[in-house]
PDB file of N, CA, C and O in Angstrom, chain B, residues numbered from 101:
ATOM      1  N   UNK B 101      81.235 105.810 108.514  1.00  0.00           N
ATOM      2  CA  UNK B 101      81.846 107.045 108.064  1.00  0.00           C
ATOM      3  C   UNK B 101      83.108 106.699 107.283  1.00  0.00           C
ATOM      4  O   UNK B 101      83.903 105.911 107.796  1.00  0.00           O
ATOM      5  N   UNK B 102      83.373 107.258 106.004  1.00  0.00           N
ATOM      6  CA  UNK B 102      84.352 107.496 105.342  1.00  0.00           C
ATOM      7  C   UNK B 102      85.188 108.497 105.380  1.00  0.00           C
ATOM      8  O   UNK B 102      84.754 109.493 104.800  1.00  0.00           O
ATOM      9  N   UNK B 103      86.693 108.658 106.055  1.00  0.00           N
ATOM     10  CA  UNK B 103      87.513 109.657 105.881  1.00  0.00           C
ATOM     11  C   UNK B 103      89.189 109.469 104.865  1.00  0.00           C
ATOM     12  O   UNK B 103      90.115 108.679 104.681  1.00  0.00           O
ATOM     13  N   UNK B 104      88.771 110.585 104.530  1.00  0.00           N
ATOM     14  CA  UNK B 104      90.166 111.005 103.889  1.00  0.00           C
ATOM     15  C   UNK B 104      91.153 111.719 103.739  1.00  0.00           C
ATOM     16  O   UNK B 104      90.772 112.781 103.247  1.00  0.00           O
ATOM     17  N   UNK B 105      92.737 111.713 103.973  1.00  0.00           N
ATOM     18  CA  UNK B 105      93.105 112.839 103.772  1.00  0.00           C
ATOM     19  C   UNK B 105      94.275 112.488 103.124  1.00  0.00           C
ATOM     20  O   UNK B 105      95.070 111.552 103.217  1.00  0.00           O
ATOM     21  N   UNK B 106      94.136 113.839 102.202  1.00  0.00           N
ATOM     22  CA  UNK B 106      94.622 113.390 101.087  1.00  0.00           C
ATOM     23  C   UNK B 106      95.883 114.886 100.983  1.00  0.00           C
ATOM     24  O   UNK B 106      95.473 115.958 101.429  1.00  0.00           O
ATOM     25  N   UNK B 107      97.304 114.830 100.404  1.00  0.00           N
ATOM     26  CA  UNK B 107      98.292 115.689 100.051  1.00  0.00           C
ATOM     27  C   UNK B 107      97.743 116.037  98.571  1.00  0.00           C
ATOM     28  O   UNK B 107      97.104 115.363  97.764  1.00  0.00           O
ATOM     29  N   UNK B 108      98.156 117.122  98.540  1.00  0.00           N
ATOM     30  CA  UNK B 108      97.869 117.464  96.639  1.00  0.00           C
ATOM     31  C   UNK B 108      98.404 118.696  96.623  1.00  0.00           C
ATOM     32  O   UNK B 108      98.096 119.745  97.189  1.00  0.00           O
ATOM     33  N   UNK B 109      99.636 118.255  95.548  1.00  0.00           N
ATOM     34  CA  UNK B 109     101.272 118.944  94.939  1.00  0.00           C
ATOM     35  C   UNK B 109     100.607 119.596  93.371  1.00  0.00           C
ATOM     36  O   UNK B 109     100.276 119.087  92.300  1.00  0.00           O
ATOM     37  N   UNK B 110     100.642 121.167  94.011  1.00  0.00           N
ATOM     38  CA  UNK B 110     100.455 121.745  92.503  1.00  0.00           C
ATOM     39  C   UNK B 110     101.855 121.423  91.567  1.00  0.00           C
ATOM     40  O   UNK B 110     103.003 121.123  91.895  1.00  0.00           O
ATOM     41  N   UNK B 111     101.143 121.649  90.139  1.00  0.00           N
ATOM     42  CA  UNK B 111     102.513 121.747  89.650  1.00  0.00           C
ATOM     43  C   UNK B 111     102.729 123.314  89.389  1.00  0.00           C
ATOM     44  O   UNK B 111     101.964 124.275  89.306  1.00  0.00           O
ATOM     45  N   UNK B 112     104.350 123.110  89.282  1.00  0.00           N
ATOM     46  CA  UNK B 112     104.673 124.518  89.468  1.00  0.00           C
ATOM     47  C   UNK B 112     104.373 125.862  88.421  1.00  0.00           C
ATOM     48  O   UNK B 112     104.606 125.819  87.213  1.00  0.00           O
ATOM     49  N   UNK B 113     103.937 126.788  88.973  1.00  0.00           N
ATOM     50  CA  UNK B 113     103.099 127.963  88.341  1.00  0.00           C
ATOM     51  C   UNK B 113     101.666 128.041  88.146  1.00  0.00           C
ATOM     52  O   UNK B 113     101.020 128.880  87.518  1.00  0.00           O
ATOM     53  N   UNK B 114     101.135 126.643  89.031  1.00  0.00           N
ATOM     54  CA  UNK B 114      99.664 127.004  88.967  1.00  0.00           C
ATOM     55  C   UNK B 114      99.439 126.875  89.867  1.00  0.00           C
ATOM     56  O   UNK B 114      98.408 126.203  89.881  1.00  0.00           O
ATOM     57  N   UNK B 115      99.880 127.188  91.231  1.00  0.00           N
ATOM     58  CA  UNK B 115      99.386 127.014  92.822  1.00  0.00           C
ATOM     59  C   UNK B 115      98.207 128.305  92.872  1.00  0.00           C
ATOM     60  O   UNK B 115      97.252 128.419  93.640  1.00  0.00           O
ATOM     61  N   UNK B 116      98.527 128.958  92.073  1.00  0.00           N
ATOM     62  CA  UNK B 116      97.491 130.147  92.086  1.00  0.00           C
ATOM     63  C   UNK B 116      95.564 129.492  91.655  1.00  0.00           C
ATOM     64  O   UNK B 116      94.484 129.750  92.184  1.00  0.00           O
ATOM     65  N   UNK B 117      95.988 128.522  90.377  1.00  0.00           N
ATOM     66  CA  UNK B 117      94.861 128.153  89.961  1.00  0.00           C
ATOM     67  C   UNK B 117      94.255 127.353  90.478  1.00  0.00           C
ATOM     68  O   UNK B 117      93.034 127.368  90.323  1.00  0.00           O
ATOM     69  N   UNK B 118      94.887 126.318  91.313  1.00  0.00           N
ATOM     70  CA  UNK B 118      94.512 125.261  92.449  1.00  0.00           C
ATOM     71  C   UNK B 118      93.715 125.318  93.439  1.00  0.00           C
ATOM     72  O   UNK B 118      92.761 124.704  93.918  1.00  0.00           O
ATOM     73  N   UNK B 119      94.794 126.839  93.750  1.00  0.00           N
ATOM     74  CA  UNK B 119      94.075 127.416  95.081  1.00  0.00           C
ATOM     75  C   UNK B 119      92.280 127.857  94.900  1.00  0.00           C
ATOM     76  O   UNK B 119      91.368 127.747  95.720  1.00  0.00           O
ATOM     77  N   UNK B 120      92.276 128.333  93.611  1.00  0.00           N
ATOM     78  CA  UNK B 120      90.875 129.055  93.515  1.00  0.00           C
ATOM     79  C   UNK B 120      89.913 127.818  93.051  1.00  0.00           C
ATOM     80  O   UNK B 120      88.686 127.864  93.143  1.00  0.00           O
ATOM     81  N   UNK B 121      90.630 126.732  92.550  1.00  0.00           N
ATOM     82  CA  UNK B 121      89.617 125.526  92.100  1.00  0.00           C
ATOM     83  C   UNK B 121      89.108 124.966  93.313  1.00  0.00           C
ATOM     84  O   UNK B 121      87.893 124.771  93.327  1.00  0.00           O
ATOM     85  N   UNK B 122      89.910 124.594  94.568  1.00  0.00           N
ATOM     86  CA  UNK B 122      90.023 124.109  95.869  1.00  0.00           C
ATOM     87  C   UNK B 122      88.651 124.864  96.496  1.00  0.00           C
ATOM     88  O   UNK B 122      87.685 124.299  97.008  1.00  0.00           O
ATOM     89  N   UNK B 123      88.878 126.477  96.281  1.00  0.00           N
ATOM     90  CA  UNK B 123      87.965 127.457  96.870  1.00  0.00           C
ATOM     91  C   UNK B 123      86.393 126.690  96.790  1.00  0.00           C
ATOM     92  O   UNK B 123      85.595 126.391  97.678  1.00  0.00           O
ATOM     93  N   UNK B 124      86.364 126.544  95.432  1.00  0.00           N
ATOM     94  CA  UNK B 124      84.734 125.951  94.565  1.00  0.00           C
ATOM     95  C   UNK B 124      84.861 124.741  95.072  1.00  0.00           C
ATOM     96  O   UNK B 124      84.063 124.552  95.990  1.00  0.00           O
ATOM     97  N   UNK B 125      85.524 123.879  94.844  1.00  0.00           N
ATOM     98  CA  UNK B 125      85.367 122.604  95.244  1.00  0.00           C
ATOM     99  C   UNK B 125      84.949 122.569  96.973  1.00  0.00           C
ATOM    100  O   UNK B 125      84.086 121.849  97.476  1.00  0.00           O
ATOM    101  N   UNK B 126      85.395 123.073  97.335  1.00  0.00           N
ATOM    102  CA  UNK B 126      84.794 122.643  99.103  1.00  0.00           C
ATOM    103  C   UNK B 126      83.875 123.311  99.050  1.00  0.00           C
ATOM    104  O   UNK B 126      82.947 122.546  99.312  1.00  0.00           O
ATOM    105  N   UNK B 127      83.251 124.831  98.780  1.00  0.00           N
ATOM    106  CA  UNK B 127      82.477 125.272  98.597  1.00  0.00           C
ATOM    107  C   UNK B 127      80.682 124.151  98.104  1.00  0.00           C
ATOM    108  O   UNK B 127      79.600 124.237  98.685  1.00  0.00           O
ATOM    109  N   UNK B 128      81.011 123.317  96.996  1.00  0.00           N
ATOM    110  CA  UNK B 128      80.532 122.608  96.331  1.00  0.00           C
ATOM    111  C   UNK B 128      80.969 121.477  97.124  1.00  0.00           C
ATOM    112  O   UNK B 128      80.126 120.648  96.779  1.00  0.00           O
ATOM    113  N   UNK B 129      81.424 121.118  97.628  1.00  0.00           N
ATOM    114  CA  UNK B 129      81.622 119.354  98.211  1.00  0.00           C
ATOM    115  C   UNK B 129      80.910 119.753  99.407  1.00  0.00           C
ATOM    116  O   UNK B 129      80.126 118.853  99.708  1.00  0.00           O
ATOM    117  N   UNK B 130      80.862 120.604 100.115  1.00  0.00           N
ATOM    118  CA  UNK B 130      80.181 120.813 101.391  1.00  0.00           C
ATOM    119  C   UNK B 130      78.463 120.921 101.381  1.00  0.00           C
ATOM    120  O   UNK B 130      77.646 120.624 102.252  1.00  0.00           O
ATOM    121  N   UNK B 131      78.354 121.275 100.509  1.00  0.00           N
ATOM    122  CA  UNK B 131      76.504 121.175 100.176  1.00  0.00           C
ATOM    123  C   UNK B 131      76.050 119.543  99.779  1.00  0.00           C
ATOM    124  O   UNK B 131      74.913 119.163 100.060  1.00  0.00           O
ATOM    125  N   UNK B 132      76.769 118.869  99.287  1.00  0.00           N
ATOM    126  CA  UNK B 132      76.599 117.457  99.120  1.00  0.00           C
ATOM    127  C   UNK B 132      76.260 116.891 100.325  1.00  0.00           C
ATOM    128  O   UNK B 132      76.833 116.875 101.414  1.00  0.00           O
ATOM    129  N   UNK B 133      74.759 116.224  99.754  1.00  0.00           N
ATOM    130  CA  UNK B 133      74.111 115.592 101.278  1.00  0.00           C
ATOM    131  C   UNK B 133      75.378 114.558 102.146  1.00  0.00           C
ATOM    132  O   UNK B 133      75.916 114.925 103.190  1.00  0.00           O
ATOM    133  N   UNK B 134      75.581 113.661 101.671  1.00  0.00           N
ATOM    134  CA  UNK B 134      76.632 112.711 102.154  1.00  0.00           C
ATOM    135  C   UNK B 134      77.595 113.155 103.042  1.00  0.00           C
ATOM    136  O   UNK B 134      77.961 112.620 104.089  1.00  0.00           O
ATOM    137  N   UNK B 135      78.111 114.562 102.341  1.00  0.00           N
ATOM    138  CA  UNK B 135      79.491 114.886 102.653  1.00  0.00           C
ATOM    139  C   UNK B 135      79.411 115.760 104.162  1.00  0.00           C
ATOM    140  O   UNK B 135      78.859 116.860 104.172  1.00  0.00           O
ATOM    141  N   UNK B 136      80.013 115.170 105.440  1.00  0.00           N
ATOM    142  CA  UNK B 136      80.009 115.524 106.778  1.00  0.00           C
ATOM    143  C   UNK B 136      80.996 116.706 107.033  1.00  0.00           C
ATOM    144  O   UNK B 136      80.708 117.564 107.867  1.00  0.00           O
ATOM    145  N   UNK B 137      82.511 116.775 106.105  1.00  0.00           N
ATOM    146  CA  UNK B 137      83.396 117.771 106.675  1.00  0.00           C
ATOM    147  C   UNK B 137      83.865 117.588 104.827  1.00  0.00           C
ATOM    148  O   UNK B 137      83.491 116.791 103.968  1.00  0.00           O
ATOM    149  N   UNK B 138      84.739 118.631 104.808  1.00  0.00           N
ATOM    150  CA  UNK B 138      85.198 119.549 102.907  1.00  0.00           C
ATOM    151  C   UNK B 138      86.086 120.323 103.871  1.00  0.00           C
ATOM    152  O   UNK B 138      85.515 121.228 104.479  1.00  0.00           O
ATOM    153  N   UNK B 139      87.395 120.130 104.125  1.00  0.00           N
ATOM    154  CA  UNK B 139      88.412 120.990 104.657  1.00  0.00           C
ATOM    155  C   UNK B 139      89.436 121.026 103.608  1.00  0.00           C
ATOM    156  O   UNK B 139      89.790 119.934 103.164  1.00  0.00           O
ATOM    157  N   UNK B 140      90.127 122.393 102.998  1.00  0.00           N
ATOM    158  CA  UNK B 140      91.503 122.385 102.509  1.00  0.00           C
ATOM    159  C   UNK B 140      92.198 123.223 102.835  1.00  0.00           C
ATOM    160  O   UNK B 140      91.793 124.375 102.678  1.00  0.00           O
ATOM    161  N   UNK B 141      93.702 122.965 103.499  1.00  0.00           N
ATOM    162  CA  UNK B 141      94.441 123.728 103.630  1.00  0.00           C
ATOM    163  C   UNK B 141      95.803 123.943 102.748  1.00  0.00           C
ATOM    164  O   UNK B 141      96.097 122.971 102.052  1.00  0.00           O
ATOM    165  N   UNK B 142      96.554 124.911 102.685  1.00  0.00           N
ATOM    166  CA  UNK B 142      97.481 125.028 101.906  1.00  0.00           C
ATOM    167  C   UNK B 142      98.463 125.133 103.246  1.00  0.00           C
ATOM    168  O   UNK B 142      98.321 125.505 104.410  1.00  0.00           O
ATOM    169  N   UNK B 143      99.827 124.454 102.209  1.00  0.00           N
ATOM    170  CA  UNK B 143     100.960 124.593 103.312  1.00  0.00           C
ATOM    171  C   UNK B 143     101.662 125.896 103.336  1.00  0.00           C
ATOM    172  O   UNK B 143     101.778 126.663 102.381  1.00  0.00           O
ATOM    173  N   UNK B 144     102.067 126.042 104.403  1.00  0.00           N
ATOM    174  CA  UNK B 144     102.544 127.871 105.204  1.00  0.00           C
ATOM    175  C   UNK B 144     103.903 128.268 104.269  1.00  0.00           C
ATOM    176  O   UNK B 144     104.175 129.397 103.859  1.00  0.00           O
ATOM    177  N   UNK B 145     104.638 127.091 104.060  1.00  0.00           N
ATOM    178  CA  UNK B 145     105.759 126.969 103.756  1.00  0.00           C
ATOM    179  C   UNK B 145     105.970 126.783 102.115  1.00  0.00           C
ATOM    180  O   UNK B 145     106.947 127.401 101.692  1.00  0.00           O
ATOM    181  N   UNK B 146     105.266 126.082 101.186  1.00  0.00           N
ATOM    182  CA  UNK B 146     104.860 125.299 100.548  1.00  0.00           C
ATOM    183  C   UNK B 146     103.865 125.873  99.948  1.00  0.00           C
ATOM    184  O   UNK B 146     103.007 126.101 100.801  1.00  0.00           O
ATOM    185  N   UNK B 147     103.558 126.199  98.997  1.00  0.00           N
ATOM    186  CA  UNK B 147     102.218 127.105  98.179  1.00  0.00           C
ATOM    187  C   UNK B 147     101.686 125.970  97.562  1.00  0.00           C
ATOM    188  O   UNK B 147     100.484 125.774  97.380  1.00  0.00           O
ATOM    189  N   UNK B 148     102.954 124.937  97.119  1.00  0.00           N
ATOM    190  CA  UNK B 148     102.120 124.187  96.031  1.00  0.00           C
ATOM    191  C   UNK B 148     101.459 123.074  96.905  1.00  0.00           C
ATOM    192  O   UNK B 148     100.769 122.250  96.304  1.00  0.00           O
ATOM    193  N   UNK B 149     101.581 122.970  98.128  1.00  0.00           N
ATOM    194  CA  UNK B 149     101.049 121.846  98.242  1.00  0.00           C
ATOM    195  C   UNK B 149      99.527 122.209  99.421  1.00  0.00           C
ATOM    196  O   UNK B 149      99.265 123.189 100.119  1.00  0.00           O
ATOM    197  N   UNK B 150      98.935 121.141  99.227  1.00  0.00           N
ATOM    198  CA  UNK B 150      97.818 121.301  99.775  1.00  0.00           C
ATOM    199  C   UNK B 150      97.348 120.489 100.334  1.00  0.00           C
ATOM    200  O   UNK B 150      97.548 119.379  99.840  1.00  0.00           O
ATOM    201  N   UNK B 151      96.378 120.530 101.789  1.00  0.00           N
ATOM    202  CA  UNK B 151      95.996 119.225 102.674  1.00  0.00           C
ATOM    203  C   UNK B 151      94.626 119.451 102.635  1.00  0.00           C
ATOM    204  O   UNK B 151      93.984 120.376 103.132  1.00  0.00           O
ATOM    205  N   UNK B 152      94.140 118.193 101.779  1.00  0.00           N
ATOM    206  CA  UNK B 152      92.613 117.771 101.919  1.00  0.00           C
ATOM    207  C   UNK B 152      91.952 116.875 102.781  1.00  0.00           C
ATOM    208  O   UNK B 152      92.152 115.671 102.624  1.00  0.00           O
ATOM    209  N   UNK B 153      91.033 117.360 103.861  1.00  0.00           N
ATOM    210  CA  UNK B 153      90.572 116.548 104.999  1.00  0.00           C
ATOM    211  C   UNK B 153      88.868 116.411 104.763  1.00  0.00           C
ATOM    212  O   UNK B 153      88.014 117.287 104.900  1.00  0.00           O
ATOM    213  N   UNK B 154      88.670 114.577 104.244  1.00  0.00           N
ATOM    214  CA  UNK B 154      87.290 115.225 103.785  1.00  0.00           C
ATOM    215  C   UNK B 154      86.730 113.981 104.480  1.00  0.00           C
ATOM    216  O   UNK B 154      87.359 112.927 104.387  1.00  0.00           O
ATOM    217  N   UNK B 155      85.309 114.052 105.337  1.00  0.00           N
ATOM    218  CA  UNK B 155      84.331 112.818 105.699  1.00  0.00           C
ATOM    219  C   UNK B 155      82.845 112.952 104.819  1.00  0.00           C
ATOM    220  O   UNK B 155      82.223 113.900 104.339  1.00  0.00           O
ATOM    221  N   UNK B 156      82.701 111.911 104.866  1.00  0.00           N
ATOM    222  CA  UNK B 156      81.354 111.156 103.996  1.00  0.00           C
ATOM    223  C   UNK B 156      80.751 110.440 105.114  1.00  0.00           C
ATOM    224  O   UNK B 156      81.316 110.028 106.128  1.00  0.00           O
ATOM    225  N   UNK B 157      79.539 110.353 104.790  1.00  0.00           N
ATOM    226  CA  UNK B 157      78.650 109.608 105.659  1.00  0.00           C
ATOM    227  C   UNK B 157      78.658 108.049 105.394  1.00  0.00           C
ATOM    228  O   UNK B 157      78.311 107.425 106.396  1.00  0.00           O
ATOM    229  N   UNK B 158      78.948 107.307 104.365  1.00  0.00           N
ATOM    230  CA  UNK B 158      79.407 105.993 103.801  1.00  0.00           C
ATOM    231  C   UNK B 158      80.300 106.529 102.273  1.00  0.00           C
ATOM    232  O   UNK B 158      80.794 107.580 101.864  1.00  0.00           O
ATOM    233  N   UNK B 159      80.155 105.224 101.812  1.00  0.00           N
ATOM    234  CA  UNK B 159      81.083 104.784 100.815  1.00  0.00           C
ATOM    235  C   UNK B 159      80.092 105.351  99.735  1.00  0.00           C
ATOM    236  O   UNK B 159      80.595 105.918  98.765  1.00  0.00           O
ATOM    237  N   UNK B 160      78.664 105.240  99.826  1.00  0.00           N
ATOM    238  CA  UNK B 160      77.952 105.923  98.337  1.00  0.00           C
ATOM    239  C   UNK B 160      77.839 107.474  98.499  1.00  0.00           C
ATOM    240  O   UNK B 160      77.332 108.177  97.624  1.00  0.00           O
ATOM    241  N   UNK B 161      78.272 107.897  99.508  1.00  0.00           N
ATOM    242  CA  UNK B 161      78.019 109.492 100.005  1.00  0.00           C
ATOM    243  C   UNK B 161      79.547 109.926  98.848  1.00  0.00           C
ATOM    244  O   UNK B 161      79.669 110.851  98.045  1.00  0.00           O
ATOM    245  N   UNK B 162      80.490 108.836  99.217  1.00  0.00           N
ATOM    246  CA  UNK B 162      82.058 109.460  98.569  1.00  0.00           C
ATOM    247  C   UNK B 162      81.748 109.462  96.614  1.00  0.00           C
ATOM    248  O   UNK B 162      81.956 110.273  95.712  1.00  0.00           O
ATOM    249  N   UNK B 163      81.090 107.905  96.718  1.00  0.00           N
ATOM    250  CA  UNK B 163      81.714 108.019  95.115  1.00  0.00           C
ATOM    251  C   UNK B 163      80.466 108.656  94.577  1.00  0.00           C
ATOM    252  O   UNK B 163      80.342 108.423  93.375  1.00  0.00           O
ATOM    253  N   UNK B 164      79.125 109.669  95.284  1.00  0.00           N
ATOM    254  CA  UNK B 164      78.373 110.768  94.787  1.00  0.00           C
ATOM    255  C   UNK B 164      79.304 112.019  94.384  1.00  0.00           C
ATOM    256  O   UNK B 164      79.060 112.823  93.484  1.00  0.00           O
ATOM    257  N   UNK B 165      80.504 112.015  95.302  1.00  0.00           N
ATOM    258  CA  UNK B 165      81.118 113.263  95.301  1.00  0.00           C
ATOM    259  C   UNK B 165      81.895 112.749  94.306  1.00  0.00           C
ATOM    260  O   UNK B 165      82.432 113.703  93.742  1.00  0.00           O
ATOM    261  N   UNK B 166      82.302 111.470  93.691  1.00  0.00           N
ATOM    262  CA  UNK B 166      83.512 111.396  92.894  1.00  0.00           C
ATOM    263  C   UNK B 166      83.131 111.951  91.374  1.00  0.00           C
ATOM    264  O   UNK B 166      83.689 112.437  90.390  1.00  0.00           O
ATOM    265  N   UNK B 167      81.097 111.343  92.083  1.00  0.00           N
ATOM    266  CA  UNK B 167      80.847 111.402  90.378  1.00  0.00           C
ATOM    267  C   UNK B 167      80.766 112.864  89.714  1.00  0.00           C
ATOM    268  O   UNK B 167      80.589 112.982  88.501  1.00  0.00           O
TER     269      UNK B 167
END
């Protein structure tokens, strides 16, 4: 199993657009055979920033999702 978690800092005035790209993207990373968990959260405090928690079943499950 491959995990990751990853911070990701909008830049400022597009936390709005992030947020809705984030929406599709887990949406879409979660149907990927490989991909075991597609979690994102946004910080409470913090709009721009965002916590990505993602598992893969190996290393070719991840760079399917990279491609």
């Amino acid at each position: 199993m491959v995990v990751l978690a990853v911070t990701w800092v909008a830049n400022p005035g597009l936390e709005s657009e992030v947020a809705g790209i984030f929406i599709k993207l887990q949406a879409a990373s979660r149907q990927e055979p490989g991909c075991l968990m597609y979690i994102v959260h946004r910080h409470r405090a913090d709009a721009r920033t965002f916590f990505i928690y993602e598992q893969y079943r190996n290393d070719a499950a991840l760079e399917a999702h990279r491609q």
